[in-house]
N, C-alpha and C positions, 0 to 999 in steps of 0.2 A: 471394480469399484474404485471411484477417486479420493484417495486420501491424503489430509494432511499430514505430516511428520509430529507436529506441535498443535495447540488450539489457535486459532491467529484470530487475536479482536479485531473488531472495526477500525479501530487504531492504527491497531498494527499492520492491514490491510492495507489500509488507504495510506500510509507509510512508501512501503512496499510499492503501491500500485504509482506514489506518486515520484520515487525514485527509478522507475521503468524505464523513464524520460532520461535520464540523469542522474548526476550526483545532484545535490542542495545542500542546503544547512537549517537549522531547524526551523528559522521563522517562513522558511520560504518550503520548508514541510508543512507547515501548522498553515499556510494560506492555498498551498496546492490543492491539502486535503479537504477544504471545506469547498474548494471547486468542484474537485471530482466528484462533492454529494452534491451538487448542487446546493450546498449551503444550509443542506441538513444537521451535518456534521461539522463540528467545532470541536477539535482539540485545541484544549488550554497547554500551557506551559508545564505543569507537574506532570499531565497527562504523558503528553509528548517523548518528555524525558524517562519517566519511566517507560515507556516503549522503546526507544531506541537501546534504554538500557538491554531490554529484553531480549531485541532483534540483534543487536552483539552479541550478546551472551549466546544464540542462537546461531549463530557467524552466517546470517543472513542476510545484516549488515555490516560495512567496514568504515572508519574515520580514513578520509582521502583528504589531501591535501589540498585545500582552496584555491580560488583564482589567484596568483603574483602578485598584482594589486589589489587584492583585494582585504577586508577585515582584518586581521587577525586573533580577532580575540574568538572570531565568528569559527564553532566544527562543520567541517562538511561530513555530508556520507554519504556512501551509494551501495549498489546490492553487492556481493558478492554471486558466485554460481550458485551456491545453494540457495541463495536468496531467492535469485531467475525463479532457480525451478520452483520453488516456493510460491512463488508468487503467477504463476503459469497453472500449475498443482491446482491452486483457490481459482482462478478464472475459466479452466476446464471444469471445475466443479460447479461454479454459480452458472456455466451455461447450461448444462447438462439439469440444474433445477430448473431453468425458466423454461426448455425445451418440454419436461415433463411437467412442467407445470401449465404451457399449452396443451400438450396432449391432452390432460387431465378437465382442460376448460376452463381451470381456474384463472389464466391470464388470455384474455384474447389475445388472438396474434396480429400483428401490426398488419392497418390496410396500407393501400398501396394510395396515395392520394395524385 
C-alpha cells in the first residue's frame, strides 16, 4: 500500500507538484498552482503561506536563495529529498486510484483518437 508520511492538502500538493520544476517564489507558486488545476484551484495569499509554513515545518521544503538580480525582498523555495519523495509518494498513489478507478468502470479509459 501507498502511503503518505503527513496528510498533504490540495495546497500543499500542488505546492509540491509545482516546485517539481524548480525552485520559485510564492507568487510564481500561487500562478503555477492554478495552471496545474487547470484553473480549478486558486490559492490566495494566507492560504499559500500557511502551507509553506507547513511544508518547512515538514522539511519538504527549503528557502533557497533567488536569482542574483533578481527581488529581494521576494523567498524562493524548492523541495528538498524528503520533499521528492513526498511528492512522487502522492503521484504513485493518485495513479494507482485512476488505474483502479478504470478497472472498476468508474473512469473510462482514454480512446485513442
Amino acid at each position: 500500500m501507498i502511503q503518505t508520511s503527513n496528510s498533504l492538502t490540495r495546497a500543499g500538493f500542488l505546492i509540491l507538484f509545482a516546485l517539481g520544476s524548480g525552485d520559485k517564489h510564492g507568487y510564481a507558486l500561487m500562478r503555477e498552482a492554478r495552471e496545474l488545476s487547470d484553473g480549478e484551484f486558486q490559492i490566495g495569499p494566507a492560504t499559500l503561506y500557511t502551507t509553506i509554513q507547513r511544508l518547512l515545518e515538514s522539511d519538504w521544503i527549503k528557502e533557497v536563495p533567488g536569482p542574483k538580480n533578481g527581488d529581494t525582498r521576494r523567498r524562493h523555495y524548492g523541495l528538498t529529498g524528503s520533499g521528492r519523495t513526498e511528492l512522487n509518494l502522492e503521484l504513485k498513489r493518485m495513479e494507482a486510484m485512476v488505474k483502479k478507478s478504470k478497472a472498476m468502470r468508474l473512469r473510462p479509459a482514454e480512446s485513442a483518437s
